[in-house]
Each structure stands twice: as C-alpha cells, then as structure tokens.
N, C-alpha and C positions, 0 to 999 in steps of 0.2 A: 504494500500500500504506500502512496507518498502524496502528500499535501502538499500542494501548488501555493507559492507565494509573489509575490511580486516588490521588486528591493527598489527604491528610487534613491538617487543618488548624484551627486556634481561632477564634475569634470574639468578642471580650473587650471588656470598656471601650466605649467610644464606639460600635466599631464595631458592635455591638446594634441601633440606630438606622438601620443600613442594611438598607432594604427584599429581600425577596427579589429583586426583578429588579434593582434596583438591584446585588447584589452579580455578576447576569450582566455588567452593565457593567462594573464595577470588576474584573474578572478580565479581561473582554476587552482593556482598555484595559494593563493590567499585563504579557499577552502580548507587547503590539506592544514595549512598551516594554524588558521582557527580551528580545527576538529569539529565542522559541523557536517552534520550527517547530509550532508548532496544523496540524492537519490540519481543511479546510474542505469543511462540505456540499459535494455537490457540484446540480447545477442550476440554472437560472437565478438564484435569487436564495442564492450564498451567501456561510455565514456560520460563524465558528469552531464545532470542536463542541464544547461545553461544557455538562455535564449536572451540574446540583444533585439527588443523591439524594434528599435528603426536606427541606423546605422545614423554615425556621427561623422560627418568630414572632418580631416584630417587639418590641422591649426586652427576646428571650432572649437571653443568652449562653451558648455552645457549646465544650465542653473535645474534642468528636470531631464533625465536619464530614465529608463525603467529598463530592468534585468527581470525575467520572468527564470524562475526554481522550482524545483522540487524538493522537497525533505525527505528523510526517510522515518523520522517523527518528528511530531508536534514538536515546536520552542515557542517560547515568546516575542515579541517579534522585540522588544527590545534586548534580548538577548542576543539576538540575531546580528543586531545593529552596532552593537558593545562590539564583540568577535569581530564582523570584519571590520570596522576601522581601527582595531588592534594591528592589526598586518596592510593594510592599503597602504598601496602608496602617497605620497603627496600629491594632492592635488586630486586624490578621488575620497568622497565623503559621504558615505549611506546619512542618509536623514529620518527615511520613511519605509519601511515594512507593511504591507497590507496583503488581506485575502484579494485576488485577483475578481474586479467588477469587472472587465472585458477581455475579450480576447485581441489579440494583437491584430487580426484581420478587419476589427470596428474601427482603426484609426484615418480618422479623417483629413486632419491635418496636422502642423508642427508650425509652434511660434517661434521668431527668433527677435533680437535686438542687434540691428547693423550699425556698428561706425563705422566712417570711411575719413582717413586722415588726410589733409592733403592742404595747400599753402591757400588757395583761390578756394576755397571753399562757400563762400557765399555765392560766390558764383555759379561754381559748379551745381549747388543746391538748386539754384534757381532752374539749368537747366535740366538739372533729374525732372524735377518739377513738371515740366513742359513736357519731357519724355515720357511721363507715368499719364498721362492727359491725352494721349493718344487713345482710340477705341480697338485700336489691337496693338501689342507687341507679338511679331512673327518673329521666331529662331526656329532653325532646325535640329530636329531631334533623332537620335539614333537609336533604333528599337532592338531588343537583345535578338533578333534575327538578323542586326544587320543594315535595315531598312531605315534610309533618312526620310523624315517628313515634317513637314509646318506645321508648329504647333505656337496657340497663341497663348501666350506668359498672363495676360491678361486676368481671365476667370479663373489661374489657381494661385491669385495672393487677395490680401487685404490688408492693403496698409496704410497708418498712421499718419499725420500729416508729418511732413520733411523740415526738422529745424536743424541750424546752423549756425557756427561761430566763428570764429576766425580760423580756426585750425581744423573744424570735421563738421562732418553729415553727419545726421543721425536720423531713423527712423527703425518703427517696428512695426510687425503685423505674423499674419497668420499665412501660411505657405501648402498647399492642398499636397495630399499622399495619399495613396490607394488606388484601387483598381480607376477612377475617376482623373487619375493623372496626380503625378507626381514631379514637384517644384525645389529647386536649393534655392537661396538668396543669391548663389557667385552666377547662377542662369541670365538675374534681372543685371546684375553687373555688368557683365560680359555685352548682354544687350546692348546698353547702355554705350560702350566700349565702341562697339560696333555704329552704334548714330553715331558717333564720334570722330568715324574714319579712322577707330585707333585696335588696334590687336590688343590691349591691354589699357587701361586706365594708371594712371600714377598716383593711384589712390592706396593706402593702409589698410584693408577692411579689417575690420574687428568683430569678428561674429558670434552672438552668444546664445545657444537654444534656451529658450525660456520655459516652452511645455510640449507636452504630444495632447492633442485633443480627438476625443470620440464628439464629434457633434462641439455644441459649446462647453465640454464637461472634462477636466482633467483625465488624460488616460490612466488608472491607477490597477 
C-alpha cells in the first residue's frame, strides 16, 4: 500500500542552475539520506517514485514547485518537511506537504514574475507595450513530430500591466499548459526580439514561477 503526497517547495539562488533531471537526482539522493520511507516502482527495474509536475527552465527560479510521492507509510506531513530540508540543498526549501486535490493532468496554467534589466528601459517598456496590443503574436512552433507551425502567443498569457524604472521591466501574469497549449515567458521574449529585427534582446530576464494553477485554484 503507499499514500500519495504532494511536497511544494522553492527553488532560489544557485539552485536555478540545477537541471531538471538533475533535480530527480538531488531529491533521490536526499531520500536515502532523511530515511523516509519512498514507496518504489515496482518491476524489474525499480526505482523511487518521484514525479516533477511541470518542468522548470533552467536559470528560472521558483517561489511554488510541487513534487508528487508516495510513502510506504503514513508520516506527518510536518515530519516530512523537518527530514528533507535537513539534507537539501541550498536554495531548495519544502514549505508545504499536503494530501494530493489534483492530479497533475488538471493543470491549467503557470504564473510567473518577469524582470528584464536593461539601461533604456523606459523605453523599451513602452514599446513591449505597443507589442502586447497587437491582436495576435504569431511564432513558430515545433511539435514533438517534428512539424513547425503558427501558433498565436496571444490566448495563452495574461498579463499585468508593464511598469518600469530606470534600470528594468517588470510585469507578471499567468502563462497557459496543457493539452490546450503550452507557453514559457522567454516565447513572448524572443517574440518581442524578433519585432525588433534582433536575434536576441540585450535584456537580463529575471524569471520567477510564482504558482501552477488548476483553473483559478493553486495546484496542490
């Protein structure tokens, strides 16, 4: 028998830099070392079960994370919580333990908060601005077959209104996932790039996931 939990937890600093599979190891490893009972495949070859709900880009950092477990018994969930950030590493930090309200198939979308650093920044603001006021952003997108096609950036965000200072952008919103299409922030970037006539922007981003949502409802 094994009791399905679901771990939520940060991703800050350094730890950014850690690959997604990379962070299957570093959890694995943090198991053995808390002694808590992981419930394992089961078949010939197995292996703890440990599921990352929706994959983090690689120099994002993340204020809501969720790991989906199994136990092989009951704990409490602040015991749970105690154990691993005994062995984590810096810059990853359990916060939240809960019984699992969905399944990882119900996530709708994923919020983030963008800065972009950069010297003309007012400017620049202004014309994200003018760029996001178009009634479509068209890129093209490559499908795991293979297959490019035009797809509009448009109906999978929702974003905040754009403030600016001397030295950065900022805005945040809500970025669509699932079978309905799926969005990152560096997409609308890149975009952007491209009005531009530039391959790249001379912009810092700074990107932080802020939550995964079912609907308007934290994924927990």
């Amino acid at each position: 028998m094994s009791y399905p939990i679901h771990v939520v937890y940060e991703k800050t600093g350094r730890a950014k830099y850690i690959s997604h599979l990379d962070m299957d190891r570093c959890f694995s490893r943090a198991f053995k070392r808390c002694h808590l009972p992981i419930w394992y495949t089961e078949g010939f070859n197995k292996r703890m079960y440990i599921s990352l709900t929706v994959p983090l880009s690689l120099g994002f950092e993340s204020k809501y994370e969720v790991m989906e477990l199994k136990l092989e018994e009951e704990l409490p969930f602040d015991e749970v919580i105690s154990r691993m950030n005994a062995v984590l590493p810096d810059g990853i930090h359990v916060y939240k333990v809960a019984a699992p309200t969905h399944k990882p198939g119900a996530i709708t979308c994923v919020s983030y908060d963008v800065t972009l650093h950069c010297s003309n920044a007012q400017q620049e603001a202004e014309k994200l601005a003018a760029f996001l006021r178009q009634e479509q952003i068209i890129v093209q997108k490559k499908s795991k077959k293979g297959v490019w096609s035009d797809v509009d950036l448009k109906p999978l965000m929702q974003l905040s209104e754009i403030t600016s200072d001397e030295k950065s952008i900022h805005y945040s919103g809500k970025y669509a996932f699932g079978q309905a299409g799926t969005m990152n922030p560096m997409q609308l970037i890149s975009a952007f790039a491209v009005s531009e006539g530039k391959e790249a922007l001379d912009f810092a981003p700074h990107v932080v996931r802020t939550g995964i949502y079912v609907g308007d409802e934290l994924f927990v």
